[in-house]
DOPA-886325 format. One line per 10 residues: for each residue z, x, y of N, C-alpha, C, O, CB. Coordinates in pm, 1 decimal, decimal comma, padded with zeros to 6 digits. Glycine has a CB too. Example, Ala and Ser with C-alpha at 12.3 -4.5 7.8 and 13.67 -1.06 7.14 Angstrom:
00780,0/01319,0/-00569,0/00780,0/01230,0/-00450,0/00780,0/01320,0/-00330,0/00846,5/01423,6/-00331,9/00904,6/01130,8/-00447,3 | 00708,0/01285,0/-00225,0/00714,0/01367,0/-00106,0/00787,0/01290,0/00003,0/00803,9/01340,9/00113,8/00572,5/01408,4/-00059,8
! end
This chain:
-00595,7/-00639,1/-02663,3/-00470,6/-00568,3/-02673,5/-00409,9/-00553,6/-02533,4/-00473,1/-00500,9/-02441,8/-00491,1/-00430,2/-02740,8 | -00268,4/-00608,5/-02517,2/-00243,0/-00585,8/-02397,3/-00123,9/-00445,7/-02357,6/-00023,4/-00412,0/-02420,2/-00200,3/-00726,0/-02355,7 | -00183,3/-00386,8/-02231,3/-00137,0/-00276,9/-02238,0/-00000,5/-00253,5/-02151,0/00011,1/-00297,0/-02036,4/-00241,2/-00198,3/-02207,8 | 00104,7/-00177,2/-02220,9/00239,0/-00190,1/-02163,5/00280,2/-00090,7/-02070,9/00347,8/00003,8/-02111,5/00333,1/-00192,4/-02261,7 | 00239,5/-00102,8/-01920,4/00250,5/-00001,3/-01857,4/00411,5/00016,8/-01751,0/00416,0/-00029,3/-01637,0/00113,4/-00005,6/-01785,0 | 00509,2/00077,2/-01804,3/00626,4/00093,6/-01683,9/00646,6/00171,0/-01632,6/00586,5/00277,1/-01649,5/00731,5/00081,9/-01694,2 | 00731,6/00156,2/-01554,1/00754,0/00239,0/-01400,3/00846,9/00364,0/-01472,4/00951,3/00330,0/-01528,0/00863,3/00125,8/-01245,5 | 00809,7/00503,0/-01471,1/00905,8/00598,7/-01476,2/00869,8/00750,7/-01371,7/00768,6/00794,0/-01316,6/00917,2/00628,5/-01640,8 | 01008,7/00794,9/-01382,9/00966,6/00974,4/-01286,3/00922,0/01050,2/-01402,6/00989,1/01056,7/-01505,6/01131,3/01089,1/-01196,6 | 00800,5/01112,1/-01386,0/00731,4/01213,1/-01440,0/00789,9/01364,4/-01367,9/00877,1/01366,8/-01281,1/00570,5/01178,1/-01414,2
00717,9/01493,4/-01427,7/00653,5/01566,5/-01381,2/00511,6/01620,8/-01334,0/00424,6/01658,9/-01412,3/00688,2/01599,3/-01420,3 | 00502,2/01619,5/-01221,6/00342,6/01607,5/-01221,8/00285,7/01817,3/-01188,8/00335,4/01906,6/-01120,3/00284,6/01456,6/-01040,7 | 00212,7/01813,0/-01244,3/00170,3/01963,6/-01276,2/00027,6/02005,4/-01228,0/-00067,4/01946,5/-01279,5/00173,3/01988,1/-01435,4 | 00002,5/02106,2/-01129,3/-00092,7/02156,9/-01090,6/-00183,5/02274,1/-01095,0/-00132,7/02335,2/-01001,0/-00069,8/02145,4/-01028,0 | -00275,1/02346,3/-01132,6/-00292,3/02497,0/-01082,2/-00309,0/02513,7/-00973,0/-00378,4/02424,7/-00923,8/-00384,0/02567,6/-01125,5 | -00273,2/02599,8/-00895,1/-00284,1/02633,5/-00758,9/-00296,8/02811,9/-00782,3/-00212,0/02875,2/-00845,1/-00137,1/02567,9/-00660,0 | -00424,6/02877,2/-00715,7/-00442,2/03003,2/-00670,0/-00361,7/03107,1/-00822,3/-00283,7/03201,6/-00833,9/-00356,1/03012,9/-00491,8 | -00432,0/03025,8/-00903,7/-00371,8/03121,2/-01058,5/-00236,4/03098,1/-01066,1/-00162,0/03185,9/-01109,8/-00385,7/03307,3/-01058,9 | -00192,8/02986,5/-01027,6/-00059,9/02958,2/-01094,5/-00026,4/02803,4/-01112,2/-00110,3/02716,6/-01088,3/00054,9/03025,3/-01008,7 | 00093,9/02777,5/-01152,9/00138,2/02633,5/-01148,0/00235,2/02607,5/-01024,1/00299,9/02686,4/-00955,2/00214,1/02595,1/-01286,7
00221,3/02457,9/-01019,9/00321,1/02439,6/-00929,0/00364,6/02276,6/-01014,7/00285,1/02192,1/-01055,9/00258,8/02444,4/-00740,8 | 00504,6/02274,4/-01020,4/00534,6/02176,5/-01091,9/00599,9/02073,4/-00989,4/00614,2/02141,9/-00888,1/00617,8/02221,9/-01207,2 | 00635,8/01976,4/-00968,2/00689,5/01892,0/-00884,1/00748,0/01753,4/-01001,6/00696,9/01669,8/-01076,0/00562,8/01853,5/-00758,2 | 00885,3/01797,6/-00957,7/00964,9/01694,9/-01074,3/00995,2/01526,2/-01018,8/00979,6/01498,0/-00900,0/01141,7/01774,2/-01110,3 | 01024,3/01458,2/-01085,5/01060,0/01311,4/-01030,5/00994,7/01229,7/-00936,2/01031,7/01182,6/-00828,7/01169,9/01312,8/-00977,4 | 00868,4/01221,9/-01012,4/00750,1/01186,9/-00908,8/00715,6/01038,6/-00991,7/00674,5/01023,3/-01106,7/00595,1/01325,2/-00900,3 | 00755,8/00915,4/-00864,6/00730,8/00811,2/-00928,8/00591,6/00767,9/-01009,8/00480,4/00794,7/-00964,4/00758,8/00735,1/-00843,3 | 00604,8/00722,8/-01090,3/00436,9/00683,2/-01205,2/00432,7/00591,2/-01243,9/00530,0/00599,3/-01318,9/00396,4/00745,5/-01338,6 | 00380,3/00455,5/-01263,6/00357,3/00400,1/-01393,0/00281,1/00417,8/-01514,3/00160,1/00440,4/-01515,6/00332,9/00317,8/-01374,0 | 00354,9/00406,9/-01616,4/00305,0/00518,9/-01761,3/00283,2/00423,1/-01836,6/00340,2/00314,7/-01848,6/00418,5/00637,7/-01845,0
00153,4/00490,9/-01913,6/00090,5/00327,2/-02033,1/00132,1/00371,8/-02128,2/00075,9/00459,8/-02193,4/-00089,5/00273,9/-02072,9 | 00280,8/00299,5/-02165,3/00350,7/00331,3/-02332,0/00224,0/00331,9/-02457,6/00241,8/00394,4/-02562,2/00481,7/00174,9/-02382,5 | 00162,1/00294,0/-02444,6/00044,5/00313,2/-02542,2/-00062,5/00475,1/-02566,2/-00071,8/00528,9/-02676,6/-00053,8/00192,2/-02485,9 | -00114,9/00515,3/-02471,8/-00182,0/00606,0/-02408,9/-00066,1/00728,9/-02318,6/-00124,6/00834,3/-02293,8/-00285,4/00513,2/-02312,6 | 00058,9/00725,5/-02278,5/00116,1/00783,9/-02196,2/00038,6/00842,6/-02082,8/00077,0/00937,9/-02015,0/00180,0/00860,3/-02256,8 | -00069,0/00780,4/-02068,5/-00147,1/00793,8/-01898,9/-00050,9/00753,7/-01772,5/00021,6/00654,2/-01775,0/-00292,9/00670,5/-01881,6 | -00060,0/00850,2/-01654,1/00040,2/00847,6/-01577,8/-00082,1/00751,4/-01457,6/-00203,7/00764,2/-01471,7/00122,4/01022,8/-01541,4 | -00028,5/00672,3/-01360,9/-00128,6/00630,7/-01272,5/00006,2/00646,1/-01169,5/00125,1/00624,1/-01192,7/-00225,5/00469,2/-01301,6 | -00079,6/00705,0/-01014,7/00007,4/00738,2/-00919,0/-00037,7/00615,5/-00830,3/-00125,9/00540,9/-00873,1/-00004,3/00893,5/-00859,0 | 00025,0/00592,0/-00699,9/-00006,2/00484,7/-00590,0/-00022,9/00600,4/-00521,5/00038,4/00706,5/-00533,7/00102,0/00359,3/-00533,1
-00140,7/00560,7/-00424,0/-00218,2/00626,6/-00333,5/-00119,3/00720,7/-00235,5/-00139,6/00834,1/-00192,0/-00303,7/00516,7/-00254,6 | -00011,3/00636,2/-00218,3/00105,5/00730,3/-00097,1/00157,1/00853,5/-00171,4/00177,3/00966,1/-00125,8/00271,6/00630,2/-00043,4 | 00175,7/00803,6/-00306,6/00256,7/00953,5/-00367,5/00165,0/01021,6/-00423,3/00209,6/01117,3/-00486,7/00376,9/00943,1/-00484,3 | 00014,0/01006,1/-00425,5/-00112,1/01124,9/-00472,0/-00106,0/01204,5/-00342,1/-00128,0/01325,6/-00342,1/-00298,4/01055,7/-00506,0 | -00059,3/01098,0/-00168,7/-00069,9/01203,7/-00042,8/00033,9/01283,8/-00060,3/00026,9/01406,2/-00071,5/-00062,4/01145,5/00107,1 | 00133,0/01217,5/-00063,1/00272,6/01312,2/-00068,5/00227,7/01452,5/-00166,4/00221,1/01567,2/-00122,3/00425,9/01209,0/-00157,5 | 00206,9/01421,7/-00271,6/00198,1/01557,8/-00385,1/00080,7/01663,0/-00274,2/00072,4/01778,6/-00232,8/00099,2/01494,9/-00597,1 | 00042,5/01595,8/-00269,7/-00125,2/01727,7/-00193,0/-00039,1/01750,4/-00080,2/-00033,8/01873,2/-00086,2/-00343,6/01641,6/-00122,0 | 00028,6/01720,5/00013,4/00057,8/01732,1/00116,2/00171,1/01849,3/00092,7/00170,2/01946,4/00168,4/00085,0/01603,5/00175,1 | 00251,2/01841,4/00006,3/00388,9/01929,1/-00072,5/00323,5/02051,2/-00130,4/00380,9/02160,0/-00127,5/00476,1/01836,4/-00217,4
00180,4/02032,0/-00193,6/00115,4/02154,8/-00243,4/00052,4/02240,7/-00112,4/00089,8/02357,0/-00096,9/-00006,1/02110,3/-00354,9 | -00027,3/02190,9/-00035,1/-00104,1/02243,1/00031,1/-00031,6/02293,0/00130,3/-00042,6/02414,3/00148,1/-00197,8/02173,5/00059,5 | 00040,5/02232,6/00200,9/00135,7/02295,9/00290,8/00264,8/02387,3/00306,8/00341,2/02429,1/00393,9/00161,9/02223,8/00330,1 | 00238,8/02393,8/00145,4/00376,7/02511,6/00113,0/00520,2/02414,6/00108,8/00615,5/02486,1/00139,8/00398,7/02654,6/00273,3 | 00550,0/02315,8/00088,3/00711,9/02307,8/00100,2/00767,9/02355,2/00015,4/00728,9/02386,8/-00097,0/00772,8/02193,8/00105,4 | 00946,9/02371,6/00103,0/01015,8/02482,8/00011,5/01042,3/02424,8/-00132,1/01083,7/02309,8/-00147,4/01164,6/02533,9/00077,6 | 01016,7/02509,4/-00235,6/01072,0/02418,6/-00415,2/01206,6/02440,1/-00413,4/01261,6/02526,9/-00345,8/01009,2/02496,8/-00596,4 | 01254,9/02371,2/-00478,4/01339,4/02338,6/-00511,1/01454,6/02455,4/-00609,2/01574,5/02483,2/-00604,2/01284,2/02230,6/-00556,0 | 01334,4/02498,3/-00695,1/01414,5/02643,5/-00787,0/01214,4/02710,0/-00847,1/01102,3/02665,1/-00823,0/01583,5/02554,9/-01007,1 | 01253,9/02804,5/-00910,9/01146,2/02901,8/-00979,0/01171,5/02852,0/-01125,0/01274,1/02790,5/-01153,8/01173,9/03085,6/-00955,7
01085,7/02877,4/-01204,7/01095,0/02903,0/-01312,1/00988,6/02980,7/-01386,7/00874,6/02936,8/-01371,8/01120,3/02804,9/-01352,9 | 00999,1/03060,8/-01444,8/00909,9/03169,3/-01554,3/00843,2/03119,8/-01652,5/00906,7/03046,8/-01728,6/00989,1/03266,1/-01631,4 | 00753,6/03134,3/-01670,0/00665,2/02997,8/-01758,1/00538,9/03103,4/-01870,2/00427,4/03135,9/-01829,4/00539,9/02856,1/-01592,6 | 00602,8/03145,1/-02032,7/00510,1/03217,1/-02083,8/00350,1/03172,4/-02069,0/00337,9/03066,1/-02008,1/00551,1/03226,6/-02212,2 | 00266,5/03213,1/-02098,5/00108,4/03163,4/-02137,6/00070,5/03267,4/-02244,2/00084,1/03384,1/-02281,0/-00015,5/03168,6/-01995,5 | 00008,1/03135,9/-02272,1/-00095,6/03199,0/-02453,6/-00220,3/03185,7/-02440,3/-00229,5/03075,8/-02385,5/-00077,9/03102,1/-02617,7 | -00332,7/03228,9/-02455,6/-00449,5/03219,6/-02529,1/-00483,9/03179,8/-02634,4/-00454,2/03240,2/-02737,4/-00485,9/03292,6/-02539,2 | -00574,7/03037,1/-02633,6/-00550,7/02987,6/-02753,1/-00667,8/03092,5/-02848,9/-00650,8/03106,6/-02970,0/-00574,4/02807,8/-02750,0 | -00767,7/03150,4/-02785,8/-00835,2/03251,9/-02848,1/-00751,2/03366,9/-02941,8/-00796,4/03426,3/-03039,7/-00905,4/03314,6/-02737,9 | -00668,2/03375,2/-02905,4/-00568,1/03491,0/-02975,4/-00422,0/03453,7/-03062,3/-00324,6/03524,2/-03088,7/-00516,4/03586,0/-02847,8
-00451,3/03321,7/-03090,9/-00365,7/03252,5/-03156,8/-00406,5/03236,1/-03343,6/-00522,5/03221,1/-03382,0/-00363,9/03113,2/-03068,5 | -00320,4/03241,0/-03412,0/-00405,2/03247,2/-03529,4/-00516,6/03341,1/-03602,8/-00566,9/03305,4/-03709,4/-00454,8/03160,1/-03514,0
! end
């Protein structure tokens, strides 16, 4: 089976110190089959480098959370 992987901007999503940090339009190639994201080595530095060092975001956003224990 051959697998159909193209180039698109994701969001790529982290926990950091009990929270998220989201970082939008982050180049990927995505396996239309699986929707597995695979990064190139420069933009896995870039993302760690943007997390770890604090750069400024872009905007906030408020983000509920559930427990799936208390669901149902």
């Amino acid at each position: 089976m051959e697998r159909k992987i193209g180039r698109e901007k994701v969001t790529y999503s982290i926990e950091v110190d009990a929270g998220f940090v989201l970082i939008e339009n982050v180049p990927a190639r995505v396996n239309a089959d699986t929707g597995e994201q695979l990064f190139a080595p420069e933009t896995v530095e870039c993302l760690q480098k943007a997390v770890w060092e604090g750069a400024q975001p872009a905007r906030f956003v408020e983000t509920p959370v559930y427990d799936f224990r208390m669901l149902g």
